[in-house]
N, C-alpha and C positions, 0 to 999 in steps of 0.2 A: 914236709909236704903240706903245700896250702890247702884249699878248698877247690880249687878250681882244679888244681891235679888232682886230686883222689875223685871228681867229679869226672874228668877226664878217664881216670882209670876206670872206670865204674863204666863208661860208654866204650872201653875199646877203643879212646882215642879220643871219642869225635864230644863236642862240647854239646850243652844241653842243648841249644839251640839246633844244634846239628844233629843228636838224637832224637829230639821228640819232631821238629820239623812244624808245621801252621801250627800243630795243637799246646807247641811254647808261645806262640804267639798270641793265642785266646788264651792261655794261663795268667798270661801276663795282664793283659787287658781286663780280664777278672778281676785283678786284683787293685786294679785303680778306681778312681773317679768319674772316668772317661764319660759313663752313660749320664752321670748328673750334670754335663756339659752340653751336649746335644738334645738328651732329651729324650733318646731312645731307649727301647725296655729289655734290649736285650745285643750284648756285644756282637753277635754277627750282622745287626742294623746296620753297624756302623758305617761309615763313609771309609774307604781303605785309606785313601789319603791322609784323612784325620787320624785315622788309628794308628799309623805309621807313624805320622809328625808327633805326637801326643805320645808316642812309648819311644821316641827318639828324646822330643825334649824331657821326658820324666827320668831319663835313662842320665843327661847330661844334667840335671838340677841334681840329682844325688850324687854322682860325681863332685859334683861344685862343694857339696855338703862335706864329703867324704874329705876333699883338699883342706877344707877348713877346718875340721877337727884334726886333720893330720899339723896343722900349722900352727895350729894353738896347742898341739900335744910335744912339739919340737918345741916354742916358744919357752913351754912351761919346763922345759927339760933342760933350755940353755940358761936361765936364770938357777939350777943348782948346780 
């Protein structure tokens, strides 16, 4: 069982996004950079659009990350 089922289990099914509802989405946004971009002092400033696009692309640059250490982890596995 990975992480995201036993998170699943832990909600009754429904994924964290879908348990906690806006207040995953200011968790999320906490946890970045987002304010040292704009300017503002406090995540609910934000511009929704921005905060959208900005936990959209942060969501796909870790992804990207993710693929690449997945490819240099097979790389390294087909040379033994």
């Amino acid at each position: 069982m990975d992480a995201e089922d036993e998170e699943r289990d832990n909600n009754n099914g429904k994924s964290f996004g879908q348990h906690w509802g806006w207040f995953a989405t200011l968790y999320q946004l906490a946890k970045t950079n987002a304010l040292s971009i704009t300017g503002d002092s406090c995540i609910t400033d934000l511009n929704l659009l921005f905060a959208l696009n900005y936990l959209e692309i942060d969501k796909d640059y870790k992804h990207e990350i993710e693929k690449e250490k997945n490819k240099q982890i097979q790389q390294a596995r087909s040379r033994y």
